[in-house]
Rosetta silent file (secondary structure, phi, psi, omega in degrees, C-alpha in Angstrom):
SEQUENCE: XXXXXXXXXXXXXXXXXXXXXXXXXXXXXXXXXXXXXXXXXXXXXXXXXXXXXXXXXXXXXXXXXXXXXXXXXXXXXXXXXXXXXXXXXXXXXXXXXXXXXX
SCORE:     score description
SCORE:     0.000 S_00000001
   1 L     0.000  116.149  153.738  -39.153  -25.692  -50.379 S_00000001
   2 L   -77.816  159.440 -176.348  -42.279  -27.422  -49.442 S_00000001
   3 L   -27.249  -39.155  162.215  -45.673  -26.232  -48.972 S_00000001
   4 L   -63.388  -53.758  144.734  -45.603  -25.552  -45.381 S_00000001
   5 H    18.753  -85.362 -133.090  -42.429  -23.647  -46.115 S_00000001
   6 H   -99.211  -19.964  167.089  -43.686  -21.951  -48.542 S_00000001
   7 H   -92.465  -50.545  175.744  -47.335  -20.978  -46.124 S_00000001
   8 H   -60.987  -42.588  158.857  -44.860  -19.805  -43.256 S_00000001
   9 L   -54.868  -47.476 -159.555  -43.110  -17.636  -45.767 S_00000001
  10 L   -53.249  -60.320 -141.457  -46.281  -16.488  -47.040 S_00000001
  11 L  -106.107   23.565 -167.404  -48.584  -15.997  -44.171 S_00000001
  12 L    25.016   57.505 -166.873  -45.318  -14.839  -41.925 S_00000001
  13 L  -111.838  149.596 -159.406  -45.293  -17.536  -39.192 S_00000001
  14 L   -73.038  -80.419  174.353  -42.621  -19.127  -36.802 S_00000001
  15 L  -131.976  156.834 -162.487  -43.618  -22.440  -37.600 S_00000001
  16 H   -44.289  -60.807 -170.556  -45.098  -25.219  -39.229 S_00000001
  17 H   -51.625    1.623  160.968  -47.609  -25.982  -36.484 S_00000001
  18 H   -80.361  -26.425  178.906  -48.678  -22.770  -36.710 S_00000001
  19 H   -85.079  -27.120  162.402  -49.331  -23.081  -40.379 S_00000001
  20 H   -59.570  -33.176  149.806  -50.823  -26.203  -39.413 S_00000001
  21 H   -12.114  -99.458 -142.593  -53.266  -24.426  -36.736 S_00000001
  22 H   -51.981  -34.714 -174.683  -54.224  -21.968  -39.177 S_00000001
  23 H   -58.422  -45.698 -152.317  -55.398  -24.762  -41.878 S_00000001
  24 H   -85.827  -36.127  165.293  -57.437  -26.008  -38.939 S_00000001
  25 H   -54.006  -47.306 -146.400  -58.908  -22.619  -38.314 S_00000001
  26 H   -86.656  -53.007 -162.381  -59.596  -22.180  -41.777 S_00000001
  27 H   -81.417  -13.947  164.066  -61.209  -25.867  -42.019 S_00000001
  28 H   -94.163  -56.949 -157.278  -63.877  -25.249  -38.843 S_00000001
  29 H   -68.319  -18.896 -176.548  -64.497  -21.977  -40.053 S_00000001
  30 H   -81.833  -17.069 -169.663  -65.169  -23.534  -43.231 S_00000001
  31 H   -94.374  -40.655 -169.600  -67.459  -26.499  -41.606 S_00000001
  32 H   -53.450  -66.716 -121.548  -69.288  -24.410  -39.517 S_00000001
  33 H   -87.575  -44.935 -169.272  -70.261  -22.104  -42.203 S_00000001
  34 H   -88.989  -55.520  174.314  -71.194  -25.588  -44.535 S_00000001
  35 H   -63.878  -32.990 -178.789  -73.390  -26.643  -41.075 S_00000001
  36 L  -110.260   26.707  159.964  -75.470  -24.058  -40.527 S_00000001
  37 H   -61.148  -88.897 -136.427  -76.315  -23.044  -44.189 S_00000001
  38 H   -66.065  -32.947  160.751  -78.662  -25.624  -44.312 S_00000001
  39 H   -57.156  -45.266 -168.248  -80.675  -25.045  -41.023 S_00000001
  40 H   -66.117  -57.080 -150.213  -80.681  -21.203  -41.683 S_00000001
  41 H   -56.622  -59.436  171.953  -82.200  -21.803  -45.244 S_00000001
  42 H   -11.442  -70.299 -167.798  -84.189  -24.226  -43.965 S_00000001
  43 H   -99.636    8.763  166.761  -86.024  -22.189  -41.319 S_00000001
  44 H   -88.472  -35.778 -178.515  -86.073  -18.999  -43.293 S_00000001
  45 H  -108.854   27.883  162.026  -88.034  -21.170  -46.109 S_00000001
  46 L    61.419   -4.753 -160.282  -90.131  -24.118  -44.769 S_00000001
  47 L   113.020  -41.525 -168.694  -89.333  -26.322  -46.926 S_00000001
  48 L   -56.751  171.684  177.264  -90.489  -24.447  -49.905 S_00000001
  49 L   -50.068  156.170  142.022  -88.205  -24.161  -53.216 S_00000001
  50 L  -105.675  154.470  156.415  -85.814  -21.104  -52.558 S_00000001
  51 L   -34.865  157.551 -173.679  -85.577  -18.123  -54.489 S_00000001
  52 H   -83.392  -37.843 -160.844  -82.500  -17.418  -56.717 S_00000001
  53 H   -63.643  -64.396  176.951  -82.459  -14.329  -54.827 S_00000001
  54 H   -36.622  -59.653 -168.612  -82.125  -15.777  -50.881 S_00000001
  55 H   -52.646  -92.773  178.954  -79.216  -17.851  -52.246 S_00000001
  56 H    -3.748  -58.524 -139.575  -77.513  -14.394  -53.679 S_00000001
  57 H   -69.542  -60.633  174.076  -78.677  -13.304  -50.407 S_00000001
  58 H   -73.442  -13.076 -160.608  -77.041  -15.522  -48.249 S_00000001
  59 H   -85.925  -17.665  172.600  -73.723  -16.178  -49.873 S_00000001
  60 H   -76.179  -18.311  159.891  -73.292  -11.809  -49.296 S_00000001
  61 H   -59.295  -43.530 -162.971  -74.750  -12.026  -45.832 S_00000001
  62 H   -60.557  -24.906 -164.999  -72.885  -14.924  -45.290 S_00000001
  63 H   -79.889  -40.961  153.736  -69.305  -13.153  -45.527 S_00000001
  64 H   -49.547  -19.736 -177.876  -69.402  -11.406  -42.160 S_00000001
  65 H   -98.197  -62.894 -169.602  -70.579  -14.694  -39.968 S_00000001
  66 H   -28.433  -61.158 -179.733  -67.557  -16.151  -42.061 S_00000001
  67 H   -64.741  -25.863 -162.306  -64.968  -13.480  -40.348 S_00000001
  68 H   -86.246  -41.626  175.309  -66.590  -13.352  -37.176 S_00000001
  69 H   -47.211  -66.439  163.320  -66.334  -17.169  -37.224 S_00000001
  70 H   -25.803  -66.160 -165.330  -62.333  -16.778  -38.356 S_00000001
  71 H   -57.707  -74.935  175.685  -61.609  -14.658  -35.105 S_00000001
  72 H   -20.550  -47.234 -174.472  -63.594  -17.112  -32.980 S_00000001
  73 H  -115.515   25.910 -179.059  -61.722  -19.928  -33.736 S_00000001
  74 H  -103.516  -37.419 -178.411  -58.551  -18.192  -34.234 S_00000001
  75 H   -88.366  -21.784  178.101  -58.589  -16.956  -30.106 S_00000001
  76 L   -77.639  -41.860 -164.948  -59.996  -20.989  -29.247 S_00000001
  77 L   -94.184   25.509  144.301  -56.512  -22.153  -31.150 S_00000001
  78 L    79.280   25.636  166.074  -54.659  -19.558  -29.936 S_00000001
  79 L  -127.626   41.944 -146.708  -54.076  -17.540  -33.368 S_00000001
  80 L   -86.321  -35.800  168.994  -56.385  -14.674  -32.575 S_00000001
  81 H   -60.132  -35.437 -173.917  -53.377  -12.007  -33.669 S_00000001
  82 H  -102.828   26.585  171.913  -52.718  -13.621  -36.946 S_00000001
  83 H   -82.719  -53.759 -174.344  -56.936  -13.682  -37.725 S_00000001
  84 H   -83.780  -21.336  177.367  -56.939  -10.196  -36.835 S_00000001
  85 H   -69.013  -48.036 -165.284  -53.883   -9.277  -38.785 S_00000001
  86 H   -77.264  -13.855  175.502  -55.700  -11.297  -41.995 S_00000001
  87 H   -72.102  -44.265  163.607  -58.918   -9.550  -41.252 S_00000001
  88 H   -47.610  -56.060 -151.735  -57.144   -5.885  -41.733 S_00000001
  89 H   -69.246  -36.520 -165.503  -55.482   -7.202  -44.823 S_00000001
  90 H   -52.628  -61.235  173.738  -58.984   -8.562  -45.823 S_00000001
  91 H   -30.879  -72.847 -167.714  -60.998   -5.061  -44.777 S_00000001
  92 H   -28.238  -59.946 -167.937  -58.077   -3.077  -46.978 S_00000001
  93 H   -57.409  -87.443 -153.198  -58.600   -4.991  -49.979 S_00000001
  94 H   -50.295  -21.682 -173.414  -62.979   -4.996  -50.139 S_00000001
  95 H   -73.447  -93.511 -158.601  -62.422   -0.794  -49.324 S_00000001
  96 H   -45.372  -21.794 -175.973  -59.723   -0.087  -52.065 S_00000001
  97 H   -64.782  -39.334 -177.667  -61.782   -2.543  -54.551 S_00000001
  98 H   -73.648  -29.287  178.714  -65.039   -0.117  -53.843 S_00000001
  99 H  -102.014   -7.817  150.898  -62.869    3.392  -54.063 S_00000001
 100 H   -63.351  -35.893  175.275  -61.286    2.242  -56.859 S_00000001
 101 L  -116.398   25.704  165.377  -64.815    1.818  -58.904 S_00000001
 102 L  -101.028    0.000    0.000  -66.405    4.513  -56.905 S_00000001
């Protein structure tokens, strides 16, 4: 079984070009995310050094324009159900991790 295979099993999909898609979702949501770090930081801090803290700041701020981002380019390619399906699964998980050590 190769990798796509083995992604289609996984991520329950028809077919490869779907697992191919999703990689492509996954790889703009990932570039976007890598372009406008630098512009945000940028124009929260002038130029100056940043704080250890802003960095902290942004990579937890950072996780919601990440999902929102997902969906977005999950409904332009035409994989906006299996975004929203991975979004649930996503939600579930960060909940039960917090009512588990709450």
């Amino acid at each position: 079984m190769n990798w796509i295979d083995r992604l289609k099993t996984r991520w329950k999909v028809e077919t490869g070009f779907q697992v191919v898609i999703i990689l492509i979702v996954f790889a703009c949501t990932g570039t976007t995310v890598w372009f406008i770090k630098e512009p945000t930081l940028h124009y929260l801090f002038r130029g100056n050094e940043m704080p250890l803290w802003a960095s902290i700041s942004y990579w937890i701020l950072i996780l919601p324009v990440y999902n929102l981002l997902l969906l977005f380019y999950g409904l332009v390619f035409g994989q906006f159900q299996f975004f929203w399906s991975f979004e649930k699964r996503l939600a579930k998980s960060i909940i039960s991790i917090f009512i588990k050590n709450g």
